[in-house]
Structures are given as C-alpha cells and as structure tokens.
C-alpha positions as CSV (number, residue, x, y, z in Angstrom):
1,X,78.6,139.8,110.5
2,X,79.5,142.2,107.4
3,X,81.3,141.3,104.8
4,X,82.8,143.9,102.2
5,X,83.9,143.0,98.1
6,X,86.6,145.8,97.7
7,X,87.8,146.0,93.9
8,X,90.5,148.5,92.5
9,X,91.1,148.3,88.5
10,X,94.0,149.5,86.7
11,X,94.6,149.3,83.1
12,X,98.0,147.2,84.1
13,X,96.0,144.8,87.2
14,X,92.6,144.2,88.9
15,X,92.6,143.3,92.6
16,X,89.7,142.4,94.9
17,X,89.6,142.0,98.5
18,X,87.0,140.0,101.1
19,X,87.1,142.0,103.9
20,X,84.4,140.3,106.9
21,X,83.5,142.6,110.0
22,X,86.7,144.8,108.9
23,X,89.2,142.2,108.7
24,X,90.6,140.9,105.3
25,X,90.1,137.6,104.9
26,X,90.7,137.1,101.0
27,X,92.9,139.1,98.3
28,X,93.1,138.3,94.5
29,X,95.5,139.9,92.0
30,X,95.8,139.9,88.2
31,X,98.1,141.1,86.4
32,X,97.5,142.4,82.8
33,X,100.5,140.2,81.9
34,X,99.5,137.0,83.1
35,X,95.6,136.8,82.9
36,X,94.9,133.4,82.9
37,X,92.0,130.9,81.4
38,X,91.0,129.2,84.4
39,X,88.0,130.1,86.5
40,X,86.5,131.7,83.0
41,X,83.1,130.3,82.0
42,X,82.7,129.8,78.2
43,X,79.9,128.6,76.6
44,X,81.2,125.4,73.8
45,X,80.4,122.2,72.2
46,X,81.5,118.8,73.1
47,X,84.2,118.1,71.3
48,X,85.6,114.4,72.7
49,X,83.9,112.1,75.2
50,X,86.6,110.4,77.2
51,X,84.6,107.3,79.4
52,X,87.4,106.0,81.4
53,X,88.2,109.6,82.8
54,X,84.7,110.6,83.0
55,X,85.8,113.4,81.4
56,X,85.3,116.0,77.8
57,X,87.0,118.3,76.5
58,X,85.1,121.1,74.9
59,X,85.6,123.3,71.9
60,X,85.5,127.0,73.4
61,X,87.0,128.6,70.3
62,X,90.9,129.1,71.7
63,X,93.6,127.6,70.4
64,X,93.0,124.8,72.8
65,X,90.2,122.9,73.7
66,X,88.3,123.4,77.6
67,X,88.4,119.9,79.8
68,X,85.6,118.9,81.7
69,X,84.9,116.5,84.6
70,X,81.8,114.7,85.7
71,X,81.6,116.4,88.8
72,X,82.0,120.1,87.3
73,X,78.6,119.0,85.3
74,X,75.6,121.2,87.4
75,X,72.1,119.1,86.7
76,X,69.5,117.6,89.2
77,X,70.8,115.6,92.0
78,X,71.2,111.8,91.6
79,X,68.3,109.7,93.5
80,X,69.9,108.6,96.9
81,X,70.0,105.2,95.3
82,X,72.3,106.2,92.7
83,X,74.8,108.1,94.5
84,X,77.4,108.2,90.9
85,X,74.7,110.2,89.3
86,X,74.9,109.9,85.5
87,X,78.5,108.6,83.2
88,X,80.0,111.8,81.3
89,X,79.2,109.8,77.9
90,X,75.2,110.3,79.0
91,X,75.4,113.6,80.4
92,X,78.0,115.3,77.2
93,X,77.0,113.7,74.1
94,X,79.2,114.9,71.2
95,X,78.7,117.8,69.9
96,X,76.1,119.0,72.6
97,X,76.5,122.7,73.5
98,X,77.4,123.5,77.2
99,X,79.2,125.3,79.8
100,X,83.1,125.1,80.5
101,X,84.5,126.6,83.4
C-alpha cells in the first residue's frame, strides 16, 4: 500500500494531507492566525519538579513555561520487573536541560 504526504504553503496557512493508496485518510490546517505551541519540540531546562503529578514544567524561553509528564520522557525501557520505570524527580532533576514537546 502507498501512502502520499501532500503539503501546500501559503504565507496566510500550511496544510498537509495523508493520502494511503489514493484515498485521504488525514488533513491538517494552520492558519497563520492561530499557530499554536503544542506539538512544537523545544529544547529547555527544568525549571520545577512536581512529585505528586509526576510531572515538570520546563523553561523554553516563552512567556510561559513547557509541562512535562513522565510518560512523555523517551529513555531505555524499564526492566519487566519494574513496569513504573523511573519517578519524574529522578529522571528531570532541576535545572537539567531536555526536550519539551
């Protein structure tokens, strides 16, 4: 089976379409206006450790800080008898650099 990226960018939108053996299966649209943050990848530094969330948020140089779950974090597989993995406050220390999606 073939599957086609199709992209067409205007100054005012960018739109991309998944087309598999000739049939559209996916179309994305952004506008100029309303480009969001989301789905970005930003390199930044840890800037809060929050343990009960397994969760950080991290300093990516906007006006707002990045947030970052446990499960978003991409390292070596847990051993199978340790299915948690590792606790956010071990795998983000403060002020470690990382990724934030």
């Amino acid at each position: 089976m073939t599957e086609d990226i199709l992209i067409n960018c205007t100054p005012q939108e960018t739109r991309v379409g998944v087309m598999q053996a000739g049939v559209p299966q996916e179309l994305h649209i952004e506008r100029a206006a309303n480009r969001g943050l989301v789905g970005n990848i930003y390199v930044g530094r840890v800037a809060r450790v929050l343990p009960g969330m397994q969760s950080a948020f991290i300093e990516i140089g906007l006006e707002r800080a990045g947030f970052l779950h446990v499960g978003d974090i991409w390292e070596e597989r847990p051993q199978p008898n340790d299915a948690r993995g590792k606790p956010i406050e071990k795998s983000s220390p403060k002020a470690s650099r990382g990724w934030c999606r």
